[in-house]
C-alpha positions as CSV (number, residue, x, y, z in Angstrom):
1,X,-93.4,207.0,-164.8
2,X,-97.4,206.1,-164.5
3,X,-96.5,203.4,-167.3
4,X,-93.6,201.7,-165.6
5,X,-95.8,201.0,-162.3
6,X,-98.7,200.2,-164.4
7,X,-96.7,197.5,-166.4
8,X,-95.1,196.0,-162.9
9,X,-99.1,196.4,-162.0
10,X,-99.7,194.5,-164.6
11,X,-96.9,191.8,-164.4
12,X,-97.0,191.0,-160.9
13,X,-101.2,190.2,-161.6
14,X,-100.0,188.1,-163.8
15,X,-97.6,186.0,-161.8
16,X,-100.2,185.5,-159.4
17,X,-102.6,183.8,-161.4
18,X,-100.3,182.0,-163.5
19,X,-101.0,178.3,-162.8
20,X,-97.6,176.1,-161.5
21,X,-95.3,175.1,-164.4
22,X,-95.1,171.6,-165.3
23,X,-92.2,170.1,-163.8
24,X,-90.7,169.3,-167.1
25,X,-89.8,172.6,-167.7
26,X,-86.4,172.2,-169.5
27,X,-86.8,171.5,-173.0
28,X,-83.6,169.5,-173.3
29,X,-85.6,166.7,-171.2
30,X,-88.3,166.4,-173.1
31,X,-87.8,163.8,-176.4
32,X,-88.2,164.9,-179.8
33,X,-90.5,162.4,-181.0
34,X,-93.6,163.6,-179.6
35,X,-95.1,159.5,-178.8
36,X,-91.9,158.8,-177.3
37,X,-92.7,161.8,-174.8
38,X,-96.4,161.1,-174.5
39,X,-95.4,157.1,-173.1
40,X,-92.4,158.9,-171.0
41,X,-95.2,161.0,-169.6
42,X,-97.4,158.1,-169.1
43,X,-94.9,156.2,-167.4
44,X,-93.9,158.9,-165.1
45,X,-97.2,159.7,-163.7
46,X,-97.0,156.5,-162.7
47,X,-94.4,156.2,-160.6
48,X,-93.9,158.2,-157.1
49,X,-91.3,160.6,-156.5
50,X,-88.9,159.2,-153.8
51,X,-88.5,162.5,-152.2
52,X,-91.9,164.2,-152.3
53,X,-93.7,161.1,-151.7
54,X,-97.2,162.5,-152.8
55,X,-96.4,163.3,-156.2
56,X,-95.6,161.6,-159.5
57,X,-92.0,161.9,-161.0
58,X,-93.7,164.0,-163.9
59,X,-94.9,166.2,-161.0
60,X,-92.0,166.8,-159.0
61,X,-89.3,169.3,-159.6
62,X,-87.0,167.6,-157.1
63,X,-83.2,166.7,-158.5
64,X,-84.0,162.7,-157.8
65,X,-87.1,163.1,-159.9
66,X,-85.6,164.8,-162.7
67,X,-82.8,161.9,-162.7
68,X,-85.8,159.6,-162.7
69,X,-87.5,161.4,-165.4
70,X,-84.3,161.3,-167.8
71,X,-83.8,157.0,-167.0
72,X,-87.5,157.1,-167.7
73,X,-86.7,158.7,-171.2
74,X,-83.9,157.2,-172.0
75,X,-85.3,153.6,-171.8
76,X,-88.3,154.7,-173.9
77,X,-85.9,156.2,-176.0
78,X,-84.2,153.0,-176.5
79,X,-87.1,151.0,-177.1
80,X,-88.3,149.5,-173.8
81,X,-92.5,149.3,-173.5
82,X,-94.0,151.1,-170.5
83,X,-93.9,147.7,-168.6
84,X,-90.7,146.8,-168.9
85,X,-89.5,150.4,-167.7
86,X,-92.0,150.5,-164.5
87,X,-90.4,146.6,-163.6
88,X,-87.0,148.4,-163.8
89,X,-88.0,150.8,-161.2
90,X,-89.4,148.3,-159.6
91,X,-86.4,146.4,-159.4
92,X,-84.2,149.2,-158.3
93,X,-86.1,150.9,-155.8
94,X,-89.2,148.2,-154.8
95,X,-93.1,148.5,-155.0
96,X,-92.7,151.6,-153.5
97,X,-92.2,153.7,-156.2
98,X,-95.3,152.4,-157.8
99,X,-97.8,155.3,-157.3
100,X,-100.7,152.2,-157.1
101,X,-98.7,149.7,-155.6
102,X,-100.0,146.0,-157.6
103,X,-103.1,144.1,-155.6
104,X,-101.3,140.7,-154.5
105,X,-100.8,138.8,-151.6
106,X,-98.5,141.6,-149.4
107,X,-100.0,144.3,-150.4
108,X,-104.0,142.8,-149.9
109,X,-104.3,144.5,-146.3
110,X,-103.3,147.4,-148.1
111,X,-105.8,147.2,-150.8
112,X,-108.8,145.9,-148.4
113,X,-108.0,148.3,-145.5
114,X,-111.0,150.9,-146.8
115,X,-113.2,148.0,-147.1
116,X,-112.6,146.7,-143.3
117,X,-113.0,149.9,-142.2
118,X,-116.6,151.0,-143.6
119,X,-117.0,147.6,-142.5
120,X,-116.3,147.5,-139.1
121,X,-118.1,151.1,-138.7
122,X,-121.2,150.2,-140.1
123,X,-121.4,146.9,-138.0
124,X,-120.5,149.1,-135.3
125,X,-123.5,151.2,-136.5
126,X,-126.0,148.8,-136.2
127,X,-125.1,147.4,-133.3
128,X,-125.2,150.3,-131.4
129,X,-129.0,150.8,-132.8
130,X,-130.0,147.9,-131.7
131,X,-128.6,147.2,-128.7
132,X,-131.1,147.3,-125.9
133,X,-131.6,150.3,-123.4
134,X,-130.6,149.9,-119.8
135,X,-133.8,149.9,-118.2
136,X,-133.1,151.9,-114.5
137,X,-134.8,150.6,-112.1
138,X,-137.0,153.1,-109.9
139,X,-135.7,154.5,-106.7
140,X,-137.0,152.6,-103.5
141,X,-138.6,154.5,-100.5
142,X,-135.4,154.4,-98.8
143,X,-133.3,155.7,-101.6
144,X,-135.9,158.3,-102.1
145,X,-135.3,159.4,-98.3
146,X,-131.8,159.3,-98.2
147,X,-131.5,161.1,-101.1
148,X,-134.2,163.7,-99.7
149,X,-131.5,164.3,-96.9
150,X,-128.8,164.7,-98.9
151,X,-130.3,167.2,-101.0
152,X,-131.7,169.8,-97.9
153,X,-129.9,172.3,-97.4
């Protein structure tokens, strides 16, 4: 009996620091010629999974990525390059799917939004350094007397 708890010991430590399986887990997706896979792969990591939003199609184990995964092979299985397959996303379902979406003229804000923003904060920066104290002018006799009244108890 010790054995069978120390084996489910033993198994469940196991699970727990097994790292996350790879998304492409069923061997029937994956091509037989290995450089055919290796460009799938490439391409996929490229392109954003429609569903999870924050993760590449290789990534994902959602149903629309596995779909995209299986176009993605089956055009590098018929002989598209890598371009040609990431414009036929493109096509289908816009820049969006583009993990890094392409640096032209509506996607420039985009692309210089970080740059804007360390620049406004360091002009912001210096400004504020050198922007001249207030000097307070000092209280008059009269201030000093009401404020000598308002301060008795």
């Amino acid at each position: 009996m010790s054995r069978v708890v120390l084996s489910g010991a033993i198994l469940a430590v196991l699970l727990l620091i097994a790292g996350p399986a790879l998304a492409v887990s069923d061997p029937l997706e994956m091509l037989p010629d290995r450089q055919q896979e290796v460009r799938a792969e490439a391409v996929g990591h490229q392109l954003r999974c429609l569903v999870c939003q924050n993760e590449s199609v290789e990534d994902s184990d959602a149903d629309l990525a596995r779909d995209l995964r299986r176009i993605i092979r089956d055009r590098v299985k018929a002989g598209d390059s890598d371009q040609h397959v990431i414009d036929w996303m493109v096509a289908r379902y816009g820049n969006f799917i583009r993990l890094r979406p392409p640096f032209d003229a509506h996607t420039l804000l985009l692309w210089l939004a970080p740059v804007l923003a360390v620049g406004i904060c360091v002009i912001t920066v210096l400004l504020s350094r050198y922007r001249r104290p207030v000097l307070v002018a000092p209280l008059t006799n009269e201030e000093r007397g009401r404020l000598a009244k308002l301060i008795q108890p």
